[in-house]
C-alpha positions as CSV (number, residue, x, y, z in Angstrom):
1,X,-193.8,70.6,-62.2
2,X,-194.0,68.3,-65.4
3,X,-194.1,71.4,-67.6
4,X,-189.6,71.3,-68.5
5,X,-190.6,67.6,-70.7
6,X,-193.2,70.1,-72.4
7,X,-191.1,73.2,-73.2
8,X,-188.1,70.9,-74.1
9,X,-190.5,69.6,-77.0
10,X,-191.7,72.8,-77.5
11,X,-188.1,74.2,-77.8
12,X,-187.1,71.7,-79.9
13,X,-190.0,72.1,-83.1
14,X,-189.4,75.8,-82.6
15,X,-185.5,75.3,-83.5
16,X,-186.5,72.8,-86.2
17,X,-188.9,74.9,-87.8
18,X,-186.6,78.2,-87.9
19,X,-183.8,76.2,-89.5
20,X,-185.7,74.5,-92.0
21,X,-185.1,75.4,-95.1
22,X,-187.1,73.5,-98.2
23,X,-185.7,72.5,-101.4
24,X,-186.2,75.6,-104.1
25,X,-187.1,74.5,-107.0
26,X,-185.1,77.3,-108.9
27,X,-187.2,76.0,-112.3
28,X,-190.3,76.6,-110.8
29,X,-189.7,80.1,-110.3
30,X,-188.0,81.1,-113.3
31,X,-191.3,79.7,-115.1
32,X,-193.3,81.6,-112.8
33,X,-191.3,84.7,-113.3
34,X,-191.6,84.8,-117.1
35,X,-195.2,84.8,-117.0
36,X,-195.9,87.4,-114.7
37,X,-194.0,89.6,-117.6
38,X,-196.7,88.3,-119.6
39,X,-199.8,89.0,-117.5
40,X,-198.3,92.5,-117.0
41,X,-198.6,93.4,-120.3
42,X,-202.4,91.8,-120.3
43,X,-202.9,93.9,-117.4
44,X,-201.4,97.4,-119.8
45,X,-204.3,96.2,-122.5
46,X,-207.1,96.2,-120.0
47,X,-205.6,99.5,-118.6
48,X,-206.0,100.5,-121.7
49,X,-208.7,99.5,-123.2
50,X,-210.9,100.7,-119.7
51,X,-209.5,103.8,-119.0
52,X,-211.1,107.1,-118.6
53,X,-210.8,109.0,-121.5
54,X,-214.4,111.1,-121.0
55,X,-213.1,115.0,-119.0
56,X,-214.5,115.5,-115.8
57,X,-218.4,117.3,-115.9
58,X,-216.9,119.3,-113.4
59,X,-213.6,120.9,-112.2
60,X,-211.9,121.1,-108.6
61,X,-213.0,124.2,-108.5
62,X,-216.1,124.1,-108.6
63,X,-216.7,121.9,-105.2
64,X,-214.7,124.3,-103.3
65,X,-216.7,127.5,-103.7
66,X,-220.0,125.7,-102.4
67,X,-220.4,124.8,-98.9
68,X,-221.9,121.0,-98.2
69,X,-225.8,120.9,-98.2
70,X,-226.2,120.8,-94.3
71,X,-223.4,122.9,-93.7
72,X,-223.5,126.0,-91.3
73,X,-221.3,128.7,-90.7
74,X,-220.8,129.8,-87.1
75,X,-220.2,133.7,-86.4
């Protein structure tokens, strides 16, 4: 007994919190959204600028045509 006060309260922030809705702040987002354009194309130099360029020492096929150090065949 006692517990219907509780869930009433209970039942009553859980509605006010689903149907909340904050104010957007529609400004906000359209700054926010032209510089992630920008940091994309940052993130194209770095790309860039970093990536592997060198050829592999060795191919795929090479790693398949060994067996693993430890490894045993069974007959």
């Amino acid at each position: 007994m006692g517990r219907g006060r509780q869930k009433a309260k209970q039942t009553k922030v859980a509605r006010d919190l689903k149907y909340y809705s904050p104010p957007t702040d529609l400004s906000a987002l359209q700054r926010e959204l032209q510089t992630s354009a920008t940091s994309n194309d940052h993130h194209d130099e770095l790309a860039d600028r970093y990536a592997d360029t060198e050829p592999d020492e060795s191919s795929d096929e090479d790693w398949a045509d060994e067996p693993a150090s430890g490894a045993t065949r069974r007959r």
